[in-house]
DRENMARVEX-781133 format. One record per residue: x, y, z of N, C-alpha, C, O in turn; residue in one letter. Coordinates in steps of 0.2 Angstrom, whole numbers, padded with zeros to 4 digits, always signed. Example, Ala and Ser with C-alpha at 12.3 -4.5 7.8 and 13.67 -1.06 7.14 Angstrom:
// residues 2
+0066-0028+0039+0062-0022+0039+0066-0016+0039+0071-0017+0042a
+0064-0011+0035+0068-0005+0036+0064+0000+0039+0067+0006+0040s
***
This chain:
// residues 245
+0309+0615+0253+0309+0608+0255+0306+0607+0262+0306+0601+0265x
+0303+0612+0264+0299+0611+0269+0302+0610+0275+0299+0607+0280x
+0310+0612+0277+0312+0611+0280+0309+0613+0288+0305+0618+0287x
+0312+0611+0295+0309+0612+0299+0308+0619+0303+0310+0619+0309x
+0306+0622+0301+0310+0628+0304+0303+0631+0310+0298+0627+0310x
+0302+0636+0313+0299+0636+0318+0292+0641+0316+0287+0642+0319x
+0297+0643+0309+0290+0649+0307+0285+0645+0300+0282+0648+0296x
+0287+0637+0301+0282+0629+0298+0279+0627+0303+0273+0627+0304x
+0283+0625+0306+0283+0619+0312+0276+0621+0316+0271+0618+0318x
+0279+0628+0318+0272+0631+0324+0266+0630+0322+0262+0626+0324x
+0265+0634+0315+0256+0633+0313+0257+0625+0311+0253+0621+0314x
+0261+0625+0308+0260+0616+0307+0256+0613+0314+0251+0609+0313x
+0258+0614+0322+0256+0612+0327+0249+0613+0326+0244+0610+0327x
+0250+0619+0326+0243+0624+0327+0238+0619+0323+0233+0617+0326x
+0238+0618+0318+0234+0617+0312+0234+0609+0312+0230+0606+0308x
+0238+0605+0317+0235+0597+0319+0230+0597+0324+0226+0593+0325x
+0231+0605+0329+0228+0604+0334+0220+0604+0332+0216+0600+0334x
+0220+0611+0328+0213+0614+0326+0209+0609+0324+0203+0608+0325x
+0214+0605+0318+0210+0600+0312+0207+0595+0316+0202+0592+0314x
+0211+0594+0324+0207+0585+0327+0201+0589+0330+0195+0586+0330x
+0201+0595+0331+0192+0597+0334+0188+0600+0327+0184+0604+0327x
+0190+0599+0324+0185+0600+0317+0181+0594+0317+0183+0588+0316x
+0173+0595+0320+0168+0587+0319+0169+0585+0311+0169+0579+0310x
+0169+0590+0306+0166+0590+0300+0173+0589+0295+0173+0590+0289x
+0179+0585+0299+0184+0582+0295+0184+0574+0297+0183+0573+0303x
+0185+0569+0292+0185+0563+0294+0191+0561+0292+0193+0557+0296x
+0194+0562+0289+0201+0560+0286+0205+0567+0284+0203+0572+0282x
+0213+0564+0285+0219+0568+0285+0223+0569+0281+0228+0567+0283x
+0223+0570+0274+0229+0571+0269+0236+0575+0271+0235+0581+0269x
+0243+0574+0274+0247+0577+0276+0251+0575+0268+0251+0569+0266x
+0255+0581+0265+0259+0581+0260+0264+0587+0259+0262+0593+0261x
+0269+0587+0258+0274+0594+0257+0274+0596+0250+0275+0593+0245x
+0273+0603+0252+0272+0608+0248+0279+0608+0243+0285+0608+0245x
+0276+0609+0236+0284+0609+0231+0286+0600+0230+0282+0595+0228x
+0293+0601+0232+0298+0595+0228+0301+0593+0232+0307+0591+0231x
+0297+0593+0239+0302+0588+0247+0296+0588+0248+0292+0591+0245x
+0294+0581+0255+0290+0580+0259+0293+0585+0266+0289+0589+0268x
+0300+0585+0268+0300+0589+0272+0310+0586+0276+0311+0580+0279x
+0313+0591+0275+0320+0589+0273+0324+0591+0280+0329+0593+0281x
+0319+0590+0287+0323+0590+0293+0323+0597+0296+0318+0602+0297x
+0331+0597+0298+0330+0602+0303+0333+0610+0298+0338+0611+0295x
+0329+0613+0299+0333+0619+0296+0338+0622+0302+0338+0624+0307x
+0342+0622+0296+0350+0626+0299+0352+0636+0296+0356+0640+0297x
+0346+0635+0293+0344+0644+0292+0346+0651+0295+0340+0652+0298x
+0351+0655+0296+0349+0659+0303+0346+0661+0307+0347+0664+0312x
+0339+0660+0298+0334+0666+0300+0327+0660+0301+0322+0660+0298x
+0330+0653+0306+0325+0648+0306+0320+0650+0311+0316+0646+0314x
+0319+0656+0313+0315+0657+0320+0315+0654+0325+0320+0650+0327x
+0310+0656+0329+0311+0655+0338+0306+0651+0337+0304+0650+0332x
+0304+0647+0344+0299+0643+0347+0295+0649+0351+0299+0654+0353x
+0287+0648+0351+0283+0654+0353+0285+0656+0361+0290+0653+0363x
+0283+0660+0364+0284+0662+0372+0291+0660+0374+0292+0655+0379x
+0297+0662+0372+0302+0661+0373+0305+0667+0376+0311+0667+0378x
+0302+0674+0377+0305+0679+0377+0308+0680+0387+0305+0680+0392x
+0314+0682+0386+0317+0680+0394+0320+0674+0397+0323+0673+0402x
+0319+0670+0392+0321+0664+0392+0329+0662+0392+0332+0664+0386x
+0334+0658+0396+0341+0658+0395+0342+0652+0388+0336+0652+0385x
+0346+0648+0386+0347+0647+0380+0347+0640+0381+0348+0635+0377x
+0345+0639+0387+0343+0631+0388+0337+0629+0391+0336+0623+0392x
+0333+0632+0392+0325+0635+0391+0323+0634+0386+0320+0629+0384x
+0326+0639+0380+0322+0638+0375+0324+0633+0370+0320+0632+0365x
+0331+0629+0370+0331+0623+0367+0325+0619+0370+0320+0617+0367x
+0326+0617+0376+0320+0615+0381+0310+0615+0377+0306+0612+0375x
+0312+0622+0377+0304+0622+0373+0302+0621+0366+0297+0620+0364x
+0310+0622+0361+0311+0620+0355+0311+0613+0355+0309+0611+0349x
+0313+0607+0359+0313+0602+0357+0304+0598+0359+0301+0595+0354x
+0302+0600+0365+0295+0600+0367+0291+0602+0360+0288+0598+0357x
+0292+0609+0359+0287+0607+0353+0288+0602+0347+0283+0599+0345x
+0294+0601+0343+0294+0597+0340+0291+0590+0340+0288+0588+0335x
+0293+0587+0346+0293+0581+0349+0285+0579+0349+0283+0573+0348x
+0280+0583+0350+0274+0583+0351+0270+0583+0345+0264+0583+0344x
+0274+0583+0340+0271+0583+0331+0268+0578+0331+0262+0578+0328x
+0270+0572+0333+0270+0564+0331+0266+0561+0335+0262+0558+0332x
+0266+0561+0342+0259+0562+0345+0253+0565+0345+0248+0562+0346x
+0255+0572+0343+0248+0576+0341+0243+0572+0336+0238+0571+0337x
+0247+0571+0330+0246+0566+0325+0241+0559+0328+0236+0557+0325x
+0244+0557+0332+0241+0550+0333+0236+0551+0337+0231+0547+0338x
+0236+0558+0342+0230+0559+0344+0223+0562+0343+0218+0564+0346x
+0224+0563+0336+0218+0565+0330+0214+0560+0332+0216+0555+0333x
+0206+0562+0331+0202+0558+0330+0203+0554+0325+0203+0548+0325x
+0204+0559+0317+0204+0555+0309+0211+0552+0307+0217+0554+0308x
+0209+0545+0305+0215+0543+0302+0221+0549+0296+0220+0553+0291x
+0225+0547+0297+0230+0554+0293+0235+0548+0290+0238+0543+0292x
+0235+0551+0284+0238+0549+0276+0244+0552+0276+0243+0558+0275x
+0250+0550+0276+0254+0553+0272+0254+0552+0265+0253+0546+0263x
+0255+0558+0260+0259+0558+0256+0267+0559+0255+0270+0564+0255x
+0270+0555+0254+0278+0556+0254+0278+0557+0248+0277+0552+0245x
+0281+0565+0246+0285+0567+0239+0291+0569+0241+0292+0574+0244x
+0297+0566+0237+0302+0569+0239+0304+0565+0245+0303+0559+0246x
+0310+0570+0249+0312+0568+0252+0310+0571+0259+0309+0576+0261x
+0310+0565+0264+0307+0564+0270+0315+0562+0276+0317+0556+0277x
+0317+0568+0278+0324+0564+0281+0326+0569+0287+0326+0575+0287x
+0329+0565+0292+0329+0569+0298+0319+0566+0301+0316+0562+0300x
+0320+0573+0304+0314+0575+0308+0308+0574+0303+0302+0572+0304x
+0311+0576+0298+0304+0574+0289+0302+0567+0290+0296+0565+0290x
+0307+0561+0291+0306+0553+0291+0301+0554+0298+0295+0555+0298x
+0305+0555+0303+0300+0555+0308+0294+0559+0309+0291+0557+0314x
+0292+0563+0306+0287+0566+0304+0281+0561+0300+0275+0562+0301x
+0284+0555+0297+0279+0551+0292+0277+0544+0297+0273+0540+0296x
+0280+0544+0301+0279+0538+0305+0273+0540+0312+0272+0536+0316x
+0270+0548+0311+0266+0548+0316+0259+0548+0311+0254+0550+0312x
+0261+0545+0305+0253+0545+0301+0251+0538+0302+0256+0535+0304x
+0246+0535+0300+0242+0528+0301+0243+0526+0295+0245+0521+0294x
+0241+0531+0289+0246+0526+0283+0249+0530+0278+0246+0535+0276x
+0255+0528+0276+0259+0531+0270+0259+0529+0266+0259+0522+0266x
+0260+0532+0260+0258+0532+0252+0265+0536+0250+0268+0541+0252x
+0267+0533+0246+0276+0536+0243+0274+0538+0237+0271+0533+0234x
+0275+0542+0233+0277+0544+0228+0286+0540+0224+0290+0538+0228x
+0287+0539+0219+0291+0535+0218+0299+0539+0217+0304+0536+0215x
+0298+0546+0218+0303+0551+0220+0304+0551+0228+0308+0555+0231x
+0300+0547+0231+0302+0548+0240+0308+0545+0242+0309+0541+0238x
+0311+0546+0245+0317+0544+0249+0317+0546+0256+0315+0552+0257x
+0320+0541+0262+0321+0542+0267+0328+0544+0270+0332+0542+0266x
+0329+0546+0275+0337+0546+0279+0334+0548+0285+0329+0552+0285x
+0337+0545+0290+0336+0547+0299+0342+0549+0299+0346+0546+0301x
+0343+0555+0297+0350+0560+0296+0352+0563+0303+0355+0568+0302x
+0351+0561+0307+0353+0564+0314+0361+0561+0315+0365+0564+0317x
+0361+0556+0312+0369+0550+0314+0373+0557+0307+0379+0558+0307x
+0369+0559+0303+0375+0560+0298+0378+0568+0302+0383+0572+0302x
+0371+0569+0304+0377+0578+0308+0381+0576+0313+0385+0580+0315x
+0381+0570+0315+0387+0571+0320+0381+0569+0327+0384+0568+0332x
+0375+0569+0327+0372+0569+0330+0368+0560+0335+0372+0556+0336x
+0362+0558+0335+0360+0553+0337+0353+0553+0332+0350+0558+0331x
+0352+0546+0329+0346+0547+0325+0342+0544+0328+0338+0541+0324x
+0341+0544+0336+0334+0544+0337+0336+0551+0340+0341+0554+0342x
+0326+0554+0338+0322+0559+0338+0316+0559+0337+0314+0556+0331x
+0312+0561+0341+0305+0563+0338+0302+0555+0337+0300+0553+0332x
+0303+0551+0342+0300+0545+0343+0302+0539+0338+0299+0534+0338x
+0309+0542+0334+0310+0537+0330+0313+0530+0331+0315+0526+0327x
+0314+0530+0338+0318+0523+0341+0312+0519+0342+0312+0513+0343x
+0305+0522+0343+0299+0519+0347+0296+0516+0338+0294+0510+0335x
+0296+0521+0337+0293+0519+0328+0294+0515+0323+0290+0511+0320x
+0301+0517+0323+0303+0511+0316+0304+0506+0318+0302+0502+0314x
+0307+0504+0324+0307+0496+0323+0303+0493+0324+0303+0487+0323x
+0297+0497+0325+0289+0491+0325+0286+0491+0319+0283+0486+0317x
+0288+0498+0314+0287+0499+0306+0292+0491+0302+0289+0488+0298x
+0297+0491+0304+0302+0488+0299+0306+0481+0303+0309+0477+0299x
+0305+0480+0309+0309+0477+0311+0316+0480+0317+0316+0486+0316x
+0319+0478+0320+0323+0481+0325+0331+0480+0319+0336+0484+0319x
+0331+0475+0316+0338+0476+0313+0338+0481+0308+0342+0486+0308x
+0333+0479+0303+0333+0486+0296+0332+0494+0301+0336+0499+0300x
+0328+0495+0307+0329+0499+0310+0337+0501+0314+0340+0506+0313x
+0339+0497+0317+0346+0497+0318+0352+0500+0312+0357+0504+0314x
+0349+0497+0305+0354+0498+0300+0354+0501+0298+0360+0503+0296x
+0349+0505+0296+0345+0512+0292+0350+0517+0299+0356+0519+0298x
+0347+0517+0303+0349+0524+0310+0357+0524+0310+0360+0529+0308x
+0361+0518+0312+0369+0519+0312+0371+0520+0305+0377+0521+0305x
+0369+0519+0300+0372+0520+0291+0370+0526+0288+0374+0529+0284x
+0364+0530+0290+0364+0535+0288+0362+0536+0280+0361+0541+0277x
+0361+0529+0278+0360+0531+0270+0351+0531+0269+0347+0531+0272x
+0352+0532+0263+0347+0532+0261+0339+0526+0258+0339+0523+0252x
+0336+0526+0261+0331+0523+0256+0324+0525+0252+0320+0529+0253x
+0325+0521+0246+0322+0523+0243+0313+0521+0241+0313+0515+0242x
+0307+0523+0240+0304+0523+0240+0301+0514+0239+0297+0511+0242x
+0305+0512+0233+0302+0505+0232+0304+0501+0239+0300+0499+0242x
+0312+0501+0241+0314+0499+0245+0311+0499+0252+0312+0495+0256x
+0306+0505+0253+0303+0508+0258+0297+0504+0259+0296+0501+0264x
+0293+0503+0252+0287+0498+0250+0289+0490+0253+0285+0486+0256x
+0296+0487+0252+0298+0481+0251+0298+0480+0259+0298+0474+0261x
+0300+0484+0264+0300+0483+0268+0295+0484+0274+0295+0481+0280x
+0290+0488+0271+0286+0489+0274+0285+0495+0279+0281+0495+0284x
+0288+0501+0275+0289+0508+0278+0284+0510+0278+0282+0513+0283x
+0281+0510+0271+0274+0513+0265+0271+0508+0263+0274+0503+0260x
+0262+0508+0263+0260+0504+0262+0262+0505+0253+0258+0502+0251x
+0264+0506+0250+0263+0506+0243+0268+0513+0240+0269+0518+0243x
+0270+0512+0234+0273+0516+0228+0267+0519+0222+0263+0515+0220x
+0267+0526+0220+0263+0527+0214+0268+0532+0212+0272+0535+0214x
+0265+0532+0206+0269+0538+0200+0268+0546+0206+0264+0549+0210x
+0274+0548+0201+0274+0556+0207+0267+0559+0205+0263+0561+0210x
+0264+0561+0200+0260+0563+0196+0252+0562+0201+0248+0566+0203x
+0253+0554+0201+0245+0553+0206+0245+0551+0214+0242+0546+0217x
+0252+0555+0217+0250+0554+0224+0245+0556+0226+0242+0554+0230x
+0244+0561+0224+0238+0563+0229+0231+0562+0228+0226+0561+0232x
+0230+0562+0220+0224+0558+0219+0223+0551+0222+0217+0549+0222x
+0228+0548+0223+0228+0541+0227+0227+0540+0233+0224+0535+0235x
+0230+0545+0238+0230+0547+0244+0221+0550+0246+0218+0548+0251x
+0218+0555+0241+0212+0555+0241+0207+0553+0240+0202+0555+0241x
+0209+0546+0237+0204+0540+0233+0204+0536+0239+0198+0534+0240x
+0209+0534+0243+0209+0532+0250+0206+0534+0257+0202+0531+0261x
+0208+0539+0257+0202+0545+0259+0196+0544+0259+0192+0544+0264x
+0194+0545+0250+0187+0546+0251+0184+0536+0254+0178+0534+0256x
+0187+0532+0252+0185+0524+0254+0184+0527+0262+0178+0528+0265x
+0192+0527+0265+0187+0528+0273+0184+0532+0277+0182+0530+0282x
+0181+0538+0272+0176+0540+0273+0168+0538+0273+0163+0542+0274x
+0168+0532+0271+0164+0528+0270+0162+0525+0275+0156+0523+0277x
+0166+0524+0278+0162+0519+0285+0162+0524+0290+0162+0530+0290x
+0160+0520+0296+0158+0525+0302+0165+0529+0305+0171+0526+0305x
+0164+0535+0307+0169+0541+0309+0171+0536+0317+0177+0537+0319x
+0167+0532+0320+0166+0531+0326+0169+0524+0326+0170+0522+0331x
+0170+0521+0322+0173+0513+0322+0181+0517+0319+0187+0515+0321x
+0181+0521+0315+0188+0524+0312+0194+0526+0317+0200+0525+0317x
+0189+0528+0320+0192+0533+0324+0195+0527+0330+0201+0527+0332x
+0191+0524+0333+0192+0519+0339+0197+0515+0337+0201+0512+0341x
+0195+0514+0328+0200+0507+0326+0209+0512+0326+0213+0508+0330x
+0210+0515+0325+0214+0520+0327+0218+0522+0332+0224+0524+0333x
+0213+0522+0338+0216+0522+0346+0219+0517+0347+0225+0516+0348x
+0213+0511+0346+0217+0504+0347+0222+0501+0345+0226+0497+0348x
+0222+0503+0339+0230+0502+0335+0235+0505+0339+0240+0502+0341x
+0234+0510+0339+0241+0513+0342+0243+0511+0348+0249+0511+0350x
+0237+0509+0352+0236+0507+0360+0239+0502+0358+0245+0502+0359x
+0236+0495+0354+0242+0490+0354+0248+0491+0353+0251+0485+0354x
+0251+0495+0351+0258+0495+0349+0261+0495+0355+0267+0493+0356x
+0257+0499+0360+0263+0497+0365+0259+0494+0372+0259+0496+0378x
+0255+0488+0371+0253+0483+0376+0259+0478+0375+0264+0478+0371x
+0259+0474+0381+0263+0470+0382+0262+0463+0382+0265+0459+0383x
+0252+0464+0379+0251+0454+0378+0248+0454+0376+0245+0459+0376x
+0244+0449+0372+0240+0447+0369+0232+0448+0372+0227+0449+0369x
+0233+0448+0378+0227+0444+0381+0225+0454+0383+0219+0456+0383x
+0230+0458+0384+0225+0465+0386+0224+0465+0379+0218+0465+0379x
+0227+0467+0372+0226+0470+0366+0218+0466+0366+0213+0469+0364x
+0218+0460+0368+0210+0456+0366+0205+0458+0372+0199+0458+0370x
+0206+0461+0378+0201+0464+0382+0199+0471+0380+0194+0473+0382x
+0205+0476+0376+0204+0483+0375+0201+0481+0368+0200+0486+0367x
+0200+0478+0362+0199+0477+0357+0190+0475+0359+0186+0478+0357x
+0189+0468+0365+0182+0468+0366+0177+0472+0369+0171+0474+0368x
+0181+0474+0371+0176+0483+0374+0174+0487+0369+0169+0487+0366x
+0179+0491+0367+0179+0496+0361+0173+0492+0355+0168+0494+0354x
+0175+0485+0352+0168+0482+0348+0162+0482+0352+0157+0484+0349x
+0161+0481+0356+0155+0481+0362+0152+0488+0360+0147+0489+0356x
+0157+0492+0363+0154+0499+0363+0153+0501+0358+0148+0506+0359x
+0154+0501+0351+0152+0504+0346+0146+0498+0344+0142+0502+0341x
+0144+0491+0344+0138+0487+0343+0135+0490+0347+0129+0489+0346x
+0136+0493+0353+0128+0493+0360+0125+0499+0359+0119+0500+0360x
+0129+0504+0356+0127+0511+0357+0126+0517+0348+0127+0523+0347x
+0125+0513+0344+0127+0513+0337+0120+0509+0335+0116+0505+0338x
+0119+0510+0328+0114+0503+0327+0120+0503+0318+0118+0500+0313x
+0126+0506+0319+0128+0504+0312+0129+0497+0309+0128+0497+0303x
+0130+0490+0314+0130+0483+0311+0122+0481+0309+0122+0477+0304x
+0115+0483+0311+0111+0484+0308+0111+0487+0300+0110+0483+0295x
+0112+0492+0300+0112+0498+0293+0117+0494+0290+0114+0493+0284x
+0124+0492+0290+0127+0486+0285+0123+0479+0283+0122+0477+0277x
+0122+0478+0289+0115+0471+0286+0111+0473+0281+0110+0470+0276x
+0107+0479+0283+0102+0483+0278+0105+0483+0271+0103+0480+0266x
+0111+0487+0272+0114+0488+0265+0118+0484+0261+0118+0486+0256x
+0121+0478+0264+0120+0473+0259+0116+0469+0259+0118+0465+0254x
+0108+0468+0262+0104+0466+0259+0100+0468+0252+0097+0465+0248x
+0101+0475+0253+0100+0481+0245+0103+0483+0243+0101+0489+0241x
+0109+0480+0242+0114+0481+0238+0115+0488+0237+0115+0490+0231x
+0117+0491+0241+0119+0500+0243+0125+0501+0248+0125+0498+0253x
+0129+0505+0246+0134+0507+0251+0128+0509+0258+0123+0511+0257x
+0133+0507+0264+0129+0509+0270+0131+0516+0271+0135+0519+0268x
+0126+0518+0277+0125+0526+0277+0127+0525+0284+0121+0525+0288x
+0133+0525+0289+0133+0525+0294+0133+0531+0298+0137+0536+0298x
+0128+0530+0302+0125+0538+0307+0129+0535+0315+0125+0538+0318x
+0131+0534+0317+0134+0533+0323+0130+0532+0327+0132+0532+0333x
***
C-alpha cells in the first residue's frame, strides 16, 4: 500500500528532486504502485531510517525524519511540470497529504481519503495539511474531515472539490495521460509560470498583488517568447501550435 516508510519515501524525494531538472520532462504522473495510492505512515519495525543519521540522539533523528517528510509537498510544488495525481485506492494519513502537493488529481472510483493522524491518537495536521485543504474544500469540510477521522469517498471527494473528477479504476491512468499529453501541448514556459503563480496566489493576501504578480509573469512570457504570435499563426491554419519558447 505504498505505505510511508523511509526505504519509499527517500528515493521517492530523490526522484522528485531529479525529475524537476530533467529539461526533457513536461509533465508529471504521480500514482501508487498496486491497490493503495499510499496508506501513510508505516508502523513496520523494519520501516527504516532517514539518510545521515548515524550518531544522532533520538530527537535528531525524529528531527530529520520529520524534515524529510514535510518537504515532499513542497518539493512537489517546486517542479517546474505540472504533477497529476492519480489516486487509486487509498490515500490516508501522510498518503491524503501527499496528493494535495499535485496541481491536479484524478481519483479512481476505488479512492478514498482519511487524515488519519486524529485516529492514532495523534493531530491531523501534517505535512501541510492545515495549509492545504482548507483552500481545497473550504475551512468547515476541512474542519470536519480532520476532527472525525472518517472516511471520504472518491465521488464525495469529486463533489466537493478534492479531485478535479472520478474515472473507472481500469482508465486512471490512461486519463491522467490523456491529460498529460493535452498539457504538453502548450508552451513548457506559460505551464510552468502558470503553476508558480498559482501556488503564489494561494498565499497572497489581496487581490491587487495576485493582479501585479499575474501582469508581469504575462509580460514576460509575450516580450521574450514569440508563442502568441505562433497561436495566431496556428489558428489561422488550422494547426495545433508548435510552441518554441
Amino acid at each position: 500500500m505504498n505505505s510511508m516508510s523511509f526505504h519509499l519515501m527517500v528515493p521517492l524525494h530523490e526522484a522528485i528532486e531529479s525529475v524537476a531538472q530533467d529539461n526533457d520532462t513536461t509533465c508529471v504522473v504521480l500514482t501508487g504502485n498496486g491497490r493503495g495510492f499510499c496508506s501513510g505512515a508505516d508502523t513496520s519495525p523494519d520501516s527504516g531510517m532517514p539518510p545521515n543519521v548515524e550518531g544522532l540522539t533520538l530527537t535528531h533523528i525524529a528531527s530529520r525524519a520529520m524534515s524529510l517528510l514535510a518537504d515532499l509537498v513542497p518539493a512537489m510544488q517546486r517542479m517546474p511540470q505540472p504533477v497529476i495525481c492519480a489516486i487509486n485506492g487509498a490515500a490516508i494519513g501522510g498518503g491524503m497529504c501527499l496528493t494535495l502537493g499535485a496541481d491536479i488529481r484524478l481519483a479512481g472510483e476505488s479512492a478514498y481519503f482519511r487524515a488519519a493522524g486524529i485516529n492514532n491518537g495523534l493531530t491531523a495536521t501534517e505535512l501541510g495539511l492545515s495549509f492545504l485543504l482548507p483552500r481545497a474544500i473550504g475551512s468547515s469540510r476541512a474542519f470536519e474531515l480532520m476532527l472525525s477521522g472518517r472516511d471520504l469517498d472518491a465521488h464525495e471527494a469529486a463533489t466537493i472539490g478534492l479531485v478535479s473528477r472520478v474515472v473507472p479504476d481500469d482508465d486512471l491512468l490512461t486519463e491522467a495521460l490523456d491529460l498529460a499529453d493535452q498539457i504538453n501541448g502548450w508552451s513548457t514556459q506559460g505551464t510552468a509560470l502558470t503553476k508558480r503563480t498559482m501556488w503564489a496566489g494561494l498565499e497572497m493576501g489581496s487581490l491587487r498583488a495576485a493582479i501585479e504578480m499575474e501582469s508581469h509573469t504575462q509580460l514576460f512570457v509575450r516580450l521574450t517568447t514569440e508563442n502568441f504570435e505562433e497561436a495566431v499563426r496556428a489558428r489561422r491554419e488550422g494547426r495545433p501550435p508548435e510552441f518554441r519558447d
